[in-house]
N, C-alpha and C positions, 0 to 999 in steps of 0.2 A: 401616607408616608410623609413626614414632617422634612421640614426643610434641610434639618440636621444630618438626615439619611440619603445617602445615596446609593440608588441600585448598581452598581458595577458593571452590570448587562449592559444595561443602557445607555450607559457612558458611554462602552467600548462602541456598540450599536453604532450611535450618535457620530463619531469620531473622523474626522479627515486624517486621510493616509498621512502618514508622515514616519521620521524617522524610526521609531518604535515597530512600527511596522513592517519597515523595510528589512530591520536587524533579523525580526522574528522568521521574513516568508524567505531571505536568501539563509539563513541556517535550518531552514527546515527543509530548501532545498539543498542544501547539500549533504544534510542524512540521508535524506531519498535517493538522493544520485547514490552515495555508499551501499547504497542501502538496493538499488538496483544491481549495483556495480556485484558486490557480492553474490546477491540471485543467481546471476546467468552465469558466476565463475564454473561451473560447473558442469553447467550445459554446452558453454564454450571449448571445454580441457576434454569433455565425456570422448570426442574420437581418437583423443592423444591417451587419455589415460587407458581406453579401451585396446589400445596401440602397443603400450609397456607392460601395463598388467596382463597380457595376453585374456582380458576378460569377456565374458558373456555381454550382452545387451540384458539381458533378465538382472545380471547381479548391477550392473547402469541404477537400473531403474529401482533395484531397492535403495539405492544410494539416493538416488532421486526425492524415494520416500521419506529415506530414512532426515534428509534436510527440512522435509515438511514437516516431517512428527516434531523435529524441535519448534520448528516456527508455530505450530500448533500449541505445542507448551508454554511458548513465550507470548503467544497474545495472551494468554489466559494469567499468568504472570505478570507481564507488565503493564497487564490492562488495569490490575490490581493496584499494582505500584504507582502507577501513572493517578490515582484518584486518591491512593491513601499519601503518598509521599509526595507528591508533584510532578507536573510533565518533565522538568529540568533534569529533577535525578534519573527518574526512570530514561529518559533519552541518554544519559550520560551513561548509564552501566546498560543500557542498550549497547551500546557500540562499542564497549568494551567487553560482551561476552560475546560479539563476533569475530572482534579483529584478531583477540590472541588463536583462539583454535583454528581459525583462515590464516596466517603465520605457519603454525605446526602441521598444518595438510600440506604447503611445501615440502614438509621434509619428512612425507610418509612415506612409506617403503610398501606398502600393499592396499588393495580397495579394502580392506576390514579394518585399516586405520583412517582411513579416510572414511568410511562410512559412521566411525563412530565418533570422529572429530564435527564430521559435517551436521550431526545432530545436535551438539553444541551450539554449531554458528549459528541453525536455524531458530536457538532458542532466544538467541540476539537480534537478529531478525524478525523476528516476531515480535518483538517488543517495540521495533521505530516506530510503523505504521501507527499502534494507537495511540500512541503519546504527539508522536507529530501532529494527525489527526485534530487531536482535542485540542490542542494546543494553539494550531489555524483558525479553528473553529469558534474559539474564545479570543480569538485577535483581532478578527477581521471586522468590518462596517459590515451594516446590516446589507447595503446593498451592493456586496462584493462574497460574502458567506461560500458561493459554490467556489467564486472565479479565483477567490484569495487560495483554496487549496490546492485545485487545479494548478496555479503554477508553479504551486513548491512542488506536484506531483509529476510537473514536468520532469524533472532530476528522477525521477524512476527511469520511465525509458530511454533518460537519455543516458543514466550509468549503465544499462544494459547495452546499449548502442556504444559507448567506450569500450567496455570488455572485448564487444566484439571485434574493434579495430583491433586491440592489444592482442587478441589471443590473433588473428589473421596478420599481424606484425613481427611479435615478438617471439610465440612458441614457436616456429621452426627454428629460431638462431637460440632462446635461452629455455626451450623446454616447455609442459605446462605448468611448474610451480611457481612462472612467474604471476602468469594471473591472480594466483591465490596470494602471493607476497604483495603486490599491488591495491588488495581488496584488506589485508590485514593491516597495513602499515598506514592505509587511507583512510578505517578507522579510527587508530589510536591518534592521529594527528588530528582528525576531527572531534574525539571526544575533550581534547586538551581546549579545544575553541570552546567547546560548548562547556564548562567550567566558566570561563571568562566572557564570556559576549552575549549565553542564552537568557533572554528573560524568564522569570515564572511567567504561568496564567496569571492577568490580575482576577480573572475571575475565581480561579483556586484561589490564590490568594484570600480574595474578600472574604472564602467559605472558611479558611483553614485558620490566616493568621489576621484577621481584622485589624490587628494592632501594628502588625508590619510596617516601620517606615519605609518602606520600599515601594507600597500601596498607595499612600500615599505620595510619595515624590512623583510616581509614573502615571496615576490617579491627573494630577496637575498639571502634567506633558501634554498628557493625551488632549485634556480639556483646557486649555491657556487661557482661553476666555470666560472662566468660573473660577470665582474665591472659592474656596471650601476653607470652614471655620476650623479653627482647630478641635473642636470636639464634633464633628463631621464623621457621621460612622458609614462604613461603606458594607454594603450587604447584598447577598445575593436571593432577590426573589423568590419564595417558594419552595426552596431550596433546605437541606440538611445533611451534615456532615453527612458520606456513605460509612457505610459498616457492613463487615463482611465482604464477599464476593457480587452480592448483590442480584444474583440471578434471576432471584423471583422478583425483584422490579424490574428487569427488563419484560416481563409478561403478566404484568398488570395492569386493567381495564384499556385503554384507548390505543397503549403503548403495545401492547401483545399483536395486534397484528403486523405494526410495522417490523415489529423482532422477528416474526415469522418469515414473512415476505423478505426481513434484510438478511437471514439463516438460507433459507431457499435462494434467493438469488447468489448466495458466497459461495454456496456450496455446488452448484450448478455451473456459474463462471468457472470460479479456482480448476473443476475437471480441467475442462476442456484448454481456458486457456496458459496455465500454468504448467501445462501436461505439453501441450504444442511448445511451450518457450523451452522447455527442459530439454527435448529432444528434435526440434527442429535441426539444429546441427549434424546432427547424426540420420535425421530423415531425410536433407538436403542432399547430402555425399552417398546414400542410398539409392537418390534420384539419379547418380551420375555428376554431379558438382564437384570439383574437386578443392580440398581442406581451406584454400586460401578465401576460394568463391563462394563457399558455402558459407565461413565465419564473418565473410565480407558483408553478406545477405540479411545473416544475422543482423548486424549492425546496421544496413539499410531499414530494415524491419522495424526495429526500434525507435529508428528519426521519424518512420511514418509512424509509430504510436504516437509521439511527440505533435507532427502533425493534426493527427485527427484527435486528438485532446484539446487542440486550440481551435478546432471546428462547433469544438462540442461544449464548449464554458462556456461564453453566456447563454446559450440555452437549456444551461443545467441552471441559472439560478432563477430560471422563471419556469420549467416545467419541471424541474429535476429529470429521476430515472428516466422519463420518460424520453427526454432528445436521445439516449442508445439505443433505442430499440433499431433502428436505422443502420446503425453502427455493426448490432451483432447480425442482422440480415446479411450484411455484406461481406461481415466474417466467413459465417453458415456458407455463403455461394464460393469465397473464393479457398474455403477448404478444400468443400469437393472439387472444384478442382483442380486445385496438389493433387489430390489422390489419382487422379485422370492418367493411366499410362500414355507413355508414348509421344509426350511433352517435349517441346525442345526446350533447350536452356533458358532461352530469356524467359518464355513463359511459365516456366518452373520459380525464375526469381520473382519475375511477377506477383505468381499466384503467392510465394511464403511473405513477399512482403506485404502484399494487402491484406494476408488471412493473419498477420501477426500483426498488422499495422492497427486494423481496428479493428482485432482483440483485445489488444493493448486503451486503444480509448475507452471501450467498453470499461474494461477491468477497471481503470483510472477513473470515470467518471461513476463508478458505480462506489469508490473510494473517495471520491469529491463530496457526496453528497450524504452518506451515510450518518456522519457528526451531526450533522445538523436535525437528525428524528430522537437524539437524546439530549436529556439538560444536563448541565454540567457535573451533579451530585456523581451521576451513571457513565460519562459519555467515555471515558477510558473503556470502563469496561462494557459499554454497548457496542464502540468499534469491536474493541478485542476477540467478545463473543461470534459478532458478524465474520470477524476474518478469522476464527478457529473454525467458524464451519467450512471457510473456503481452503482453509488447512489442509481440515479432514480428507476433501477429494484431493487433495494436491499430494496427500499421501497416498492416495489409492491410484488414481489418473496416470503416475508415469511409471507405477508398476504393472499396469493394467496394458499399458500401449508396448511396455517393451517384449511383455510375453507374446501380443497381438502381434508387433513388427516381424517378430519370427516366422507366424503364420502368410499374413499378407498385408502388406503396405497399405496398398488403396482401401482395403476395408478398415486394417485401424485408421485411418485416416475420415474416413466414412464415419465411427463409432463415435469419435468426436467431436461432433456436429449436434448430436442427441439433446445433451442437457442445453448446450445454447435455444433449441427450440423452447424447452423450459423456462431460461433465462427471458425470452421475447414477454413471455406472458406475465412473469413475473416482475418486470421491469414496467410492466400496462398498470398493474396494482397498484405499484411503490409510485409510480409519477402522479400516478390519480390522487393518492393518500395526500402525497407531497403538496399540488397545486392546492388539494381541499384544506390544508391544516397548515402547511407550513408557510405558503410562498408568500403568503401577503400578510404575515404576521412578523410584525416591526421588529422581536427579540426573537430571534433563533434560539436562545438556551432558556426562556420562559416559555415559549409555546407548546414544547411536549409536557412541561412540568405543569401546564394549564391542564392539557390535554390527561393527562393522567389522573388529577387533583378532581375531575369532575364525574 
């Protein structure tokens, strides 16, 4: 490579934190937090709506689903958009196809309009994580890769941990459409920032518009103490434009197994813990909790995901998947026992906040680390793919536990434990892969694209 060329990987690689970077990891946490925030409006309102609508816990849980199926259509969407048009747009009409139809679930009149509004949001939904993702992932120093997304990922549990306050606040005096009014109104105010303040990748960038003076100017920032000439071309390694959906390069040669292993661990997780965050509220006040203490718990639940995320970063960027496995053991023990009859109060909150506390890290740190097994060409649509698998269960898991909760508590409660045992093993794989290929490889968006190429 001549003098004239500069890898863009590398630069960013190379680069001390600075303001560029700061812009980028507080707006990407606060899509996350919106982005949280919205998730759990639902699982928050599910005892109030179940309250008005005189409805079943079964028809809960298609509702449940039916918010999955869109976030399932929107990784796969935006994971698209986020490679062919850039992380900037795709995050921008992210958060505008969730805010307006979270607006209009305010002012539904039945669970059949709400179920079909909430398929929409989930399409918007679906779309932050992989843009934000790739986005972190192409910003950060080589050696910050895990820890840099990890705290924008903090803003998930911690918008889920707001909801909960608001909904344990607010819904007894103004109902539960305030939640959803809060979640709508909080996107379109943050889509108008992210117009004005979001950076592109420069590493799309370098792939897309080489000629960009924007690449340039920020190219300079990042690197102060480097002339670049002006016929200085900036390139991305190994690398070529994507085309298509891209599917079958996620599962070619080196790259197929970590697609496999990163498919099995989404779709394993998503069960269990996305199925527990959906109806915990309502398994809570099941238990004997009553509405204020149960939404309050919620919200405890959440600070400790918050917590056990900041346990688990920097030993995500020297083992990866591998530091959760810990994490979901202690999930697995303190499910079962929630599920344990006969429980007094404090140990009932106990038990959901540590079985929700680190699920939540798990979940997060298994999103921390996943950017980082694709190169830039794919990496939109490598998360995307990753989290339609955890979709997939996330549509089936809280239709699954709400016809279960009819039967009996403690065993659905029990049932949910299963795939985390999965998760354990598959997380042994993904950390081994990780240490052997990625951790001590200086460019995180050329090592898979090495790793592929050979």
């Amino acid at each position: 490579m001549s003098e004239a060329t500069i890898d863009i990987s590398e630069l960013v690689a190379d680069a001390k934190l600075n303001r560029q970077h700061l812009i980028i990891l507080v707006l990407s946490a606060m899509m996350l937090f919106i982005d949280g925030f919205d998730m759990s409006t639902t699982g928050v309102a599910a005892p109030s709506l179940l309250h008005a609508f005189h409805g079943e816990k079964s028809a809960m849980g298609v509702i449940f689903g039916a918010n999955y199926a869109g976030i399932l259509v929107g990784c796969w969407v935006f994971g698209y958009v986020g490679d062919r048009w850039g992380r900037k747009l795709g995050s921008i009409w992210a958060c505008l196809v969730y805010a307006i139809p979270s607006i209009l679930i305010a002012l539904a009149t039945s669970l059949d309009q709400i179920l079909y509004l909430r398929f929409l949001v989930g399409i918007g939904l679906g779309g932050v994580m992989p843009t934000t993702l790739a986005l972190l992932a192409e910003s950060a120093p080589k050696s910050y890769r895990a820890s840099f997304a990890m705290t924008a990922l903090f803003g998930f549990p911690a918008g889920g941990a707001i909801v909960g306050l608001v909904g344990a606040h607010l819904i007894p005096t103004f109902g539960w459409p305030i939640v959803f009014y809060a979640a709508g109104f909080g996107g379109l105010a943050l889509s108008v920032l992210l117009v004005f303040l979001l950076p592109e990748s420069l590493t799309f960038l370098a792939l897309h518009k080489p000629d960009a003076p924007a690449l340039r100017q920020r190219a300079q920032r990042l690197a102060p103490q480097r002339l670049f000439a002006p016929d200085t071309r900036f390139v991305v390694r190994r690398e070529e434009k994507p085309k298509g959906l891209m599917v079958g390069e996620l599962l070619k040669g080196e790259q197929r197994l970590a697609t496999v292993l990163l498919w099995t661990a989404y779709f394993v997780e998503g069960f269990t813990y996305i199925t527990l965050a959906n109806w915990m509220a309502v398994v809570l006040q099941d238990k004997g909790l009553s509405s204020f203490t149960a939404l309050s718990t919620v919200s405890y639940a959440n600070a400790a995901g918050i917590f056990v995320s900041l346990c688990l970063m920097r030993p995500l960027d020297k083992i990866g998947p591998l530091a959760s496995v810990v994490s979901a053991f202690v999930a697995i023990t303190a499910i079962f026992v929630l599920g344990t009859p006969g429980m007094s109060q404090l140990a009932i909150i106990a038990a959901a906040v540590t079985a929700h506390g680190f699920c939540s890290g798990t979940h997060t740190s298994l999103n921390g680390t996943v950017a980082l097994f694709y190169p830039t060409r794919i990496r939109s649509n490598g998360i995307g793919w990753a989290s339609a698998m955890g979709r997939i269960s996330s549509v089936i898991g809280p239709i699954v536990l709400g016809y279960a909760l009819s039967w009996s508590l403690q065993y659905a409660l029990y049932l949910l434990t299963v795939p985390y045992f999965v998760l354990v093993l598959t997380n042994i794989a993904l950390g081994r892969l990780y240490v052997r290929r990625y951790s001590k490889t200086p460019d995180a968006t050329a090592a898979p694209a090495a790793a592929a190429a050979e």
